[in-house]
C-alpha positions as CSV (number, residue, x, y, z in Angstrom):
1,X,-15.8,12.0,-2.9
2,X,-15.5,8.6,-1.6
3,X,-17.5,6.2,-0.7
4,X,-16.0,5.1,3.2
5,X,-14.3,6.8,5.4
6,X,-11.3,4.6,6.0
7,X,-9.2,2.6,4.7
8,X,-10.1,0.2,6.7
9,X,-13.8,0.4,6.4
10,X,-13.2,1.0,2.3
11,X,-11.3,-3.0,2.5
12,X,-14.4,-4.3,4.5
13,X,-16.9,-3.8,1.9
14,X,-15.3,-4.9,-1.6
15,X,-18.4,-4.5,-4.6
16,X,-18.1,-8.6,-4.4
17,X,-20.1,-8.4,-0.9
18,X,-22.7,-5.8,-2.4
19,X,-26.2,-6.8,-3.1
20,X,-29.1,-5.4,-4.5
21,X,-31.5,-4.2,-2.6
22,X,-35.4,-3.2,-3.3
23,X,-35.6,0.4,-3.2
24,X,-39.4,1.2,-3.7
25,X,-42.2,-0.3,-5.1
26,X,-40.3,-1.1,-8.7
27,X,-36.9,-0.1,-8.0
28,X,-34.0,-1.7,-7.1
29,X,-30.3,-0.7,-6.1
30,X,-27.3,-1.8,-5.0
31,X,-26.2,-1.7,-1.1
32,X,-23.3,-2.9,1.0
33,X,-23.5,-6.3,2.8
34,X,-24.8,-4.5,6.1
35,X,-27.4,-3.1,4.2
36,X,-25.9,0.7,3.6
37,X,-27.0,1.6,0.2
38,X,-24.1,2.7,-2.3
39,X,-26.6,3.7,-4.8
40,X,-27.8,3.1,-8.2
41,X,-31.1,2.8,-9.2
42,X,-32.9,0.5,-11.4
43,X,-36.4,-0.7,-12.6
44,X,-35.3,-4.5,-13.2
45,X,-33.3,-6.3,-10.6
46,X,-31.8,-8.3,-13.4
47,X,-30.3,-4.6,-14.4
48,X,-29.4,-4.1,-11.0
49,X,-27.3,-7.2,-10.7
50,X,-25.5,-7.1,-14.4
51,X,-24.4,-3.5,-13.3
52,X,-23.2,-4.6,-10.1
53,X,-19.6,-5.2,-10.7
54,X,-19.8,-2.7,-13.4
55,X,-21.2,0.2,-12.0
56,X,-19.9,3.9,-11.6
57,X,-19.6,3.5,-7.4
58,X,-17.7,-0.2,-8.2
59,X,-15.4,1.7,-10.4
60,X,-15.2,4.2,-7.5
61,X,-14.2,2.0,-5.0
62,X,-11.7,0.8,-7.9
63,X,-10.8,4.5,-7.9
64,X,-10.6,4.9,-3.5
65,X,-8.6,1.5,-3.1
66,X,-6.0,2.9,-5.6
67,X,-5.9,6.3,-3.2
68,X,-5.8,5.2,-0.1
69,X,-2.9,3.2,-1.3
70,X,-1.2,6.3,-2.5
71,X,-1.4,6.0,-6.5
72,X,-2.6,9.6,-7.3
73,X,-5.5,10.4,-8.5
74,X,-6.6,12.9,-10.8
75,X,-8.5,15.6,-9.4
76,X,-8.4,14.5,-5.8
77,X,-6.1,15.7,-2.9
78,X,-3.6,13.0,-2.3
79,X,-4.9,11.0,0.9
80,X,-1.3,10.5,2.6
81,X,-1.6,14.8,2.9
82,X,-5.4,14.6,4.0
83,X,-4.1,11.5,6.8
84,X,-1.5,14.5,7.8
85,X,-4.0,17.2,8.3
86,X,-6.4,15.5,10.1
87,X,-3.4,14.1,12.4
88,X,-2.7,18.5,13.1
89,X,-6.1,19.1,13.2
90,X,-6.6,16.2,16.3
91,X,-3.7,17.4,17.8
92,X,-4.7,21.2,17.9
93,X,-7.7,19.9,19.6
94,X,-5.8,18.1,22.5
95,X,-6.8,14.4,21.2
96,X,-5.3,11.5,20.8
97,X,-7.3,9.6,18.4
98,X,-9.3,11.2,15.2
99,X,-12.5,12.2,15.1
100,X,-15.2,9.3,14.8
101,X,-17.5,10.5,12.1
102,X,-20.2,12.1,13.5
103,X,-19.1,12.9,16.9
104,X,-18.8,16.5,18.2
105,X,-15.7,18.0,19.8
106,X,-15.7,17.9,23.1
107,X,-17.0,21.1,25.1
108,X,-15.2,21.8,28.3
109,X,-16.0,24.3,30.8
110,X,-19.7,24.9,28.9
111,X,-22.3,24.0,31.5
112,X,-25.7,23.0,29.7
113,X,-28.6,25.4,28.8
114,X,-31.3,25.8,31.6
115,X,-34.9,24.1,31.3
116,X,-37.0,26.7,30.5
117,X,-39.8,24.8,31.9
């Protein structure tokens, strides 16, 4: 599991830019920057900010930073070898770029489905 999808958007949101966010009528919990919640949930925001820093997904991103630099980490595939299939994977599939998250493959040569109206 991890918590972004690249290195890139892992370095953008450090836990120092998180906040906490209300989450319901009493609960709080803790969200990136842009307002994507990490998780957490809490009946106090006081208890939402203490755990902030200290919370399991901080010590994840701890955990992901440490990865996508290439420590290893227990339990988890090493991320230079994931980098290395997805790079195959695009390249099977004609492209030059990886996959956006999200986004379909491209269909070629499949002409839509008729309105049936």
């Amino acid at each position: 599991m991890s918590l972004f999808a690249t290195p890139d958007e892992h370095a953008a949101h450090p836990p120092t830019t998180w906040k906490v966010v209300r989450a319901g009528t009493r609960h709080w919990t803790h969200a990136t920057a842009g307002g994507v919640v990490i998780g957490g949930r809490y009946d106090r925001k006081r208890d939402a900010e203490a755990h902030l820093l200290t919370s399991s997904y901080a010590r994840l991103w701890d955990q992901e930073s440490r990865w996508y630099a290439g420590e290893p980490i227990d339990n988890w595939r090493p991320y230079a070898e994931l980098l290395a299939e997805r790079q195959t994977r695009d390249a099977w599939r004609g492209r030059d770029a990886p996959a956006e998250a999200g986004e379909a493959p491209p269909c070629e040569g499949i002409s839509p489905r008729p309105s049936s109206n």
